[in-house]
N, C-alpha and C positions, 0 to 999 in steps of 0.2 A: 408381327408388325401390322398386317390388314384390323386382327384382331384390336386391336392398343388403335388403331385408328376408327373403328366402330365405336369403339368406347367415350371417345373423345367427338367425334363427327360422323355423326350415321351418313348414311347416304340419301337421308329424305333432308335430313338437315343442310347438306351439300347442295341437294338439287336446290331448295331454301336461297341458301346464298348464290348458288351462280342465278337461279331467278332475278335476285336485285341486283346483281352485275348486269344483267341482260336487258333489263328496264333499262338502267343508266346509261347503256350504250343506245340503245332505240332511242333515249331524249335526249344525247350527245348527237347522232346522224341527224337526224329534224334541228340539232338549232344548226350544229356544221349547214345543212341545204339553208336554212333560212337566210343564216347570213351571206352565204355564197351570193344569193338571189340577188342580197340587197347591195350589196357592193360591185355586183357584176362580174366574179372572180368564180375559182373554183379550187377543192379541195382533194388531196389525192387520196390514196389509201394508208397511210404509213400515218397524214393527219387525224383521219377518224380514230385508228389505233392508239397512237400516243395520246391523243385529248381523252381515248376513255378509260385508257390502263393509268394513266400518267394523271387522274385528274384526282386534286388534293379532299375536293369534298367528298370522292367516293373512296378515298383511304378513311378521310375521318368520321364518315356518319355511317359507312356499312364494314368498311374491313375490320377496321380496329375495334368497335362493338362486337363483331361476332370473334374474334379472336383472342377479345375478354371474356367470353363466356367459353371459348372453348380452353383457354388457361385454365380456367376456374375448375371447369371439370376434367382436365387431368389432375388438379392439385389436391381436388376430394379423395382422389382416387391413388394417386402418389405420394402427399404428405403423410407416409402413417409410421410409426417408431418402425415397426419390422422393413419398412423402405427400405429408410433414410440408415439404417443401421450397416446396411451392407458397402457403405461408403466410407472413407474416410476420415471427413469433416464434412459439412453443412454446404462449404464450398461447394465441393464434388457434388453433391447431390442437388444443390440448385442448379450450378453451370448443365446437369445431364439432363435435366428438364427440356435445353432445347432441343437435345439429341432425341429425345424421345417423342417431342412433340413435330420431329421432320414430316414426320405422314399429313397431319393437317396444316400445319406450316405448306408443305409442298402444296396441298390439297387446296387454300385459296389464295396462295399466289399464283401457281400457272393456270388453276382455273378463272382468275380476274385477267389472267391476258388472255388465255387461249378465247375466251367471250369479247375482247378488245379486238384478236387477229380476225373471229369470224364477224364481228359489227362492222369492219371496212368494206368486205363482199357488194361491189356493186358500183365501188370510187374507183376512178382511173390510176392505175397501177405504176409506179416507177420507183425503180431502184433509190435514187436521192431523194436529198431533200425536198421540202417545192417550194415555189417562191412565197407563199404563204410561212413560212419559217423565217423567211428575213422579212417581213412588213413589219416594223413595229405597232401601226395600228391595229394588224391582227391578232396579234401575241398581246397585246393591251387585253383583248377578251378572250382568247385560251393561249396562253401562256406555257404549256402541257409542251406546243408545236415546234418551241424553241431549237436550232439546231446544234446542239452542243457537242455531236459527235459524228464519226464521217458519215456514216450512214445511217437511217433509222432504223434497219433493224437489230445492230450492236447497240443503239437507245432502248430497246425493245429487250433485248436479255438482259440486260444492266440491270434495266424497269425489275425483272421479275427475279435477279438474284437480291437487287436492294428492297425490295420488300419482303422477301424471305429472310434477309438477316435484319429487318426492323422489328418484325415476328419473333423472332429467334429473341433476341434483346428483349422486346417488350415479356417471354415470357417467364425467362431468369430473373427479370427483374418484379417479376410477380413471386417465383419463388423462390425468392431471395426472402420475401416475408413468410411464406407456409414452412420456409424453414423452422421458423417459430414455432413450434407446435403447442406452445402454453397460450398462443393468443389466435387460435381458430381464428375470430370474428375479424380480426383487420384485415384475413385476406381479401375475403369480397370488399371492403372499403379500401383499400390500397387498389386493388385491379379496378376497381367502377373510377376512383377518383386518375387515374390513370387514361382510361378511354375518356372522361370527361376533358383530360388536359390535353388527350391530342384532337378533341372536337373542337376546342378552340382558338388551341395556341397556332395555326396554319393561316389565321386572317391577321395576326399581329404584328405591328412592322419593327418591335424591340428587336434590338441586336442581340439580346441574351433572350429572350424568349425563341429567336429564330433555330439558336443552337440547342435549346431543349426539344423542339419540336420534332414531335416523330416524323414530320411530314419532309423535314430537312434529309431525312436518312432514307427515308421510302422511295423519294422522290427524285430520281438524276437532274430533272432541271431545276430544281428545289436547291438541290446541291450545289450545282456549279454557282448559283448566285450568292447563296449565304454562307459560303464556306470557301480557303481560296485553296483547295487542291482539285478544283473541277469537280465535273458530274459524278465520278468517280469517289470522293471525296469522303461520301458519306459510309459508302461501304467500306472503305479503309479504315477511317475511325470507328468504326464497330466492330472490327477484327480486331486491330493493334491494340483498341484500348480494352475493351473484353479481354484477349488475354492475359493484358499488363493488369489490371483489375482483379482475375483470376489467380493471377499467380501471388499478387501482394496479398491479396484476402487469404487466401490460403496457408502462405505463409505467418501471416499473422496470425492464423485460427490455429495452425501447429503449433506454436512456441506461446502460446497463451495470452498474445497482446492486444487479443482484437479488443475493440473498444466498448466498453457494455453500458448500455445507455439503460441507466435503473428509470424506475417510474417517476423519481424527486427529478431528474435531468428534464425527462419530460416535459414535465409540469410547467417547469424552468423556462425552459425554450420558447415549449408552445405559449405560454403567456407574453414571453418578452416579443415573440413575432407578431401577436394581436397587437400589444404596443406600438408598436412601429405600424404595424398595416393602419393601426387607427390614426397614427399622426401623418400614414401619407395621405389617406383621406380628407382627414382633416385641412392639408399643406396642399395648394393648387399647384400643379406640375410647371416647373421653370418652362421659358422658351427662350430659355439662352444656350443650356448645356446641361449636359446628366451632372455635371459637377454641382452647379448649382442645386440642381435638383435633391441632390445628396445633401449639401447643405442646408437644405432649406426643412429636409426628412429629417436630419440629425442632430439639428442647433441647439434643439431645448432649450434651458434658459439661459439669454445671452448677458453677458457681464452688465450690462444696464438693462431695467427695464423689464417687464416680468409677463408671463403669458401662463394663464392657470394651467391649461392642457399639455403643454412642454414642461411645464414643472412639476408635473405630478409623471409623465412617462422617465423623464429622467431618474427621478425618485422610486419608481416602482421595475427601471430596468438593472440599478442597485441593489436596492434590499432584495428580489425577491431573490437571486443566486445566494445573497448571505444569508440570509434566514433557513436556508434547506444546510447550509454548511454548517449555522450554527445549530441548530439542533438536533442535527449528528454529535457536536460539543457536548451539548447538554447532556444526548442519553449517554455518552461515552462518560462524563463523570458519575452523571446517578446511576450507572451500571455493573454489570458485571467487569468490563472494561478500566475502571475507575480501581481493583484492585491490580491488575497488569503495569498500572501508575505508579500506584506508590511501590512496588517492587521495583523502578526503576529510581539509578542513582541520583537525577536530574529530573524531574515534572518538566522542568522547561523545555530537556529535551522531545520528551512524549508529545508536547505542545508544537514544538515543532517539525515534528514527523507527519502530525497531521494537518499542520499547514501545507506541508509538500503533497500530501494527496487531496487537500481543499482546491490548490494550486492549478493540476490535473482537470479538475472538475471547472473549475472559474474558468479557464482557458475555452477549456471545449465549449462551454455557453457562450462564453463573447465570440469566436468564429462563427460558430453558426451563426447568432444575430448578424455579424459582418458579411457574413455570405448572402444572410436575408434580404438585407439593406440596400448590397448592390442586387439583388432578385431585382427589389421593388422600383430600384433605380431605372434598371435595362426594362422593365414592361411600363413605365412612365416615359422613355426618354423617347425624345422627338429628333435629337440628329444623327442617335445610329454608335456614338461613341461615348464608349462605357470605361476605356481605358483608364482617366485617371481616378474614375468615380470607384475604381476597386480600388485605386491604391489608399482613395479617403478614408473607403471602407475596413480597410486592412488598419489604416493608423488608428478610427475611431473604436474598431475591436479591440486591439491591443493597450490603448487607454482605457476602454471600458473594464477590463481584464485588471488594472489596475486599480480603477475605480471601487471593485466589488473585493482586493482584495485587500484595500484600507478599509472600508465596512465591516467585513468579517474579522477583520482586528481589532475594529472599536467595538463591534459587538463582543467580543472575547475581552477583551478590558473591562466597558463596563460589569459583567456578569463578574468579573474576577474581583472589580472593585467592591461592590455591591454585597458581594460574595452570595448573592442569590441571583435564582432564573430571572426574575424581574427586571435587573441589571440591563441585560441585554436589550428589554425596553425602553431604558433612558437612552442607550444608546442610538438608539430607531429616532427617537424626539432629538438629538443632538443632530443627527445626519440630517432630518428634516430639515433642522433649523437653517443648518449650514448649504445646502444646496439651494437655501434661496437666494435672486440675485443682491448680492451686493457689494456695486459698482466692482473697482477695479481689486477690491478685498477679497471677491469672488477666486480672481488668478490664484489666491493661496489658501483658499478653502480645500480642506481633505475630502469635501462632497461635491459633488454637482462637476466635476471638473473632467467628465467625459464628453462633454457638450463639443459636438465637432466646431463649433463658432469658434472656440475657445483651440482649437487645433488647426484651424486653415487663416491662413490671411483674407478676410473678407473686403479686403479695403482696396486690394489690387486687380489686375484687368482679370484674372484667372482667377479662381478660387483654388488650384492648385497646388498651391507652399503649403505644406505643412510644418507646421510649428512645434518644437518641441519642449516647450513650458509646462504643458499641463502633465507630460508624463513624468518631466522633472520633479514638481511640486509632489506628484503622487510618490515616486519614490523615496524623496526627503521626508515625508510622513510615514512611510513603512520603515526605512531608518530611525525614527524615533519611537514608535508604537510598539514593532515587533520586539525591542528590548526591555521594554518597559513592561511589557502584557506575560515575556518569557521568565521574567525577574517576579512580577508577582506569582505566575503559579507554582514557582519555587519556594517562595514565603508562606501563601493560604497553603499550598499543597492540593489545588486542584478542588477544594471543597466546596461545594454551595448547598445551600438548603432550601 
């Protein structure tokens, strides 16, 4: 064990980091006296403590950096096939990462407090709290002080087991990727971009930015405010949901159903979320509600009236999931694949079996963008509630989902029509055409009709009604297309040239 912790945190490296603990408490005590001075008050010993173990900027600019580097170098050193081999599943062998990594885990939690208990040395000493914990003008500038529990030094163990299971989490969920072992190079960009997310997400006043925030789980007075199970709070959810998490993945990875995101899913994703990031950019942040805010992220182009940048993101959060489905189509007919067809008694039905796994795939892109969407909701939204803005996001998923899987039908038609790959191109030029606004003709258009405008009542005090037209229209087009598109690859027989 000393060994496996050499390996990972030497001890010049330790002396390293308790150094910048040691600084931050020497420049915690000097502002604690400055401001005592200037307000004519004074601060006890259990204040210095908590302001400098409990303090957010010294989890996110020195703990969580150094305990990205020292993940990394266990997962050089742990990731390798003769490992991971001695394990079950992938599961097992991430989830034991934290187990392994207790030595430095341990290593700069109790040495970030035990440099907190000796920085008090020299403050007036008392069991409770001090009245400095109930000022609110003083908790306005270390907030650390707050009194959330009966006495500070059960804030003080709390402090140093909920930074120990934020460590723990943060490093499973590091190698949760070195599980990967065909893709070495994302671990250090998954771990860097990870220390980057808790450097800044701790100054951000989003309601879902709060609950990603490492600094919510690290941190007891962090907890009790943004979370409503108390101080306590955060370390419960990192136990109950780690093992619910653990045991579903696991299970899933035994019975073969874990979900495998190919490099086309990717591409998928990551392009439709630039999309959307670019039109929040683009879309100044409501100051009415995250609802609107959603609204205003999602609309594209509205039934009157036309805006180049939302018509073309609309356009391009369609095709691009059909175009990876359909040219899976394509090489399944010009393929090896394309004999496995015609040995079957129905082409239509062939046709249709890989609709059901096109299906699969549609789904999972529209969720994640809907998960995206309220991301970008909750880190834009100014009043804290994000409730119904998931539910928007949940509806406008689920129509998009529809959206892309009338496209990959018209693109399967045209190509069938055509009876060449080109086919699939006029189809691209019809969807165009159609997703541009026009007027109320737009409601039964088979394109453009994921537009959230087109799914919420915009006309009422809320933006909150969802509407169920536009899922209607889609499904009345897949009723007509999926029979028609199953009827002709019975007739060609599946052929193009």
């Amino acid at each position: 064990m000393i060994g496996a912790w050499r390996r990972t945190l030497s001890p010049l490296q330790l002396a390293v980091f308790v150094s910048g603990v040691a600084f931050f408490a020497l420049y915690t005590r000097h502002s604690l006296r400055l401001y005592a001075a200037s307000v004519g008050g004074d601060f006890t010993y259990w204040d210095v403590v908590l302001e400098t173990g409990g303090s957010a900027y010294l989890l996110s600019f020195w703990i969580v950096p150094v305990a990205t580097w020292c993940a990394l170098r266990q997962m050089q050193t742990g990731a390798r096939p003769e490992n991971m081999v001695r394990y079950a599943t992938r599961t097992d062998w991430a989830f034991a990462q934290a187990v392994r990594g207790l030595p430095w885990i341990s290593a700069l939690a109790v040495s970030a407090v035990l440099v907190a208990l000796v920085a008090g040395v020299g403050f007036p000493f008392v069991w409770g709290w001090s009245p400095a914990s109930f000022d609110e003008t003083v908790l306005q500038q270390f907030p650390a002080l707050m009194a959330t529990l009966p006495i500070p030094l059960v804030s003080v163990l709390l402090l140093c087991l909920a930074l120990a299971a934020t460590l723990a989490v943060f490093t499973v969920a590091v190698a949760v990727v070195a599980a990967r072992l065909e893709h070495p190079r994302l671990v250090a960009v998954w771990a860097v971009a990870l220390a980057l997310w808790g450097s800044i997400s701790f100054r951000a006043d989003g309601a879902v930015l709060r609950l990603l925030s490492p600094s919510t789980y690290a941190l007891p007075w962090v907890a009790s405010v943004s979370l409503p199970l108390g101080p306590g709070g955060g370390v419960m959810i990192l136990l109950v949901g780690g093992a619910l998490v653990f045991a579903a993945a696991r299970w899933m990875e035994l019975r073969g159903a874990r979900l495998v995101l190919r490099s086309s899913m990717l591409v998928a994703v990551g392009a439709g979320a630039a999309v959307l990031a670019g039109l929040a950019m683009a879309h100044p942040a409501a100051d009415s509600s995250s609802e609107w805010d959603l609204v205003l992220l999602l609309q594209g182009v509205a039934p009157e009236g036309a805006s180049l940048l939302d018509y073309l993101g609309v356009v391009i959060l369609a095709l691009l999931p059909a175009l990876v489905v359909h040219r899976e189509l394509v090489a399944a007919l010009s393929g090896r694949r394309y004999a496995e067809m015609i040995r079957m008694a129905s082409p239509a039905g062939w046709y249709l079996r890989r609709l059901g796994a096109a299906a699969r795939f549609v789904i999972g892109y529209s969720l994640a963008l809907g998960l995206w969407a309220a991301l970008l909701v909750g880190l834009r939204s100014r009043t804290g509630r994000v409730g119904d803005a998931f539910v928007l996001a949940g509806a406008w998923a689920g129509t998009l989902a529809l959206q892309v899987f009338v496209v990959v039908v018209m693109l399967s038609l045209g190509t069938m029509l055509a009876r060449r790959v080109e086919g699939g191109a006029y189809a691209i030029a019809v969807v165009a055409v159609l997703a541009w606004p026009l007027g109320e003709l737009s409601r039964w258009s088979p394109a453009g009709q994921a537009s959230l405008l087109r799914l919420a009542d915009v006309t009422s005090v809320t933006p909150a009604l969802v509407l169920p037209l536009p899922a209607l229209v889609l499904l009345a087009w897949l009723a007509l297309l999926i029979p028609v598109t199953a009827s002709l690859f019975n007739r060609t027989r599946g052929e193009i040239h």
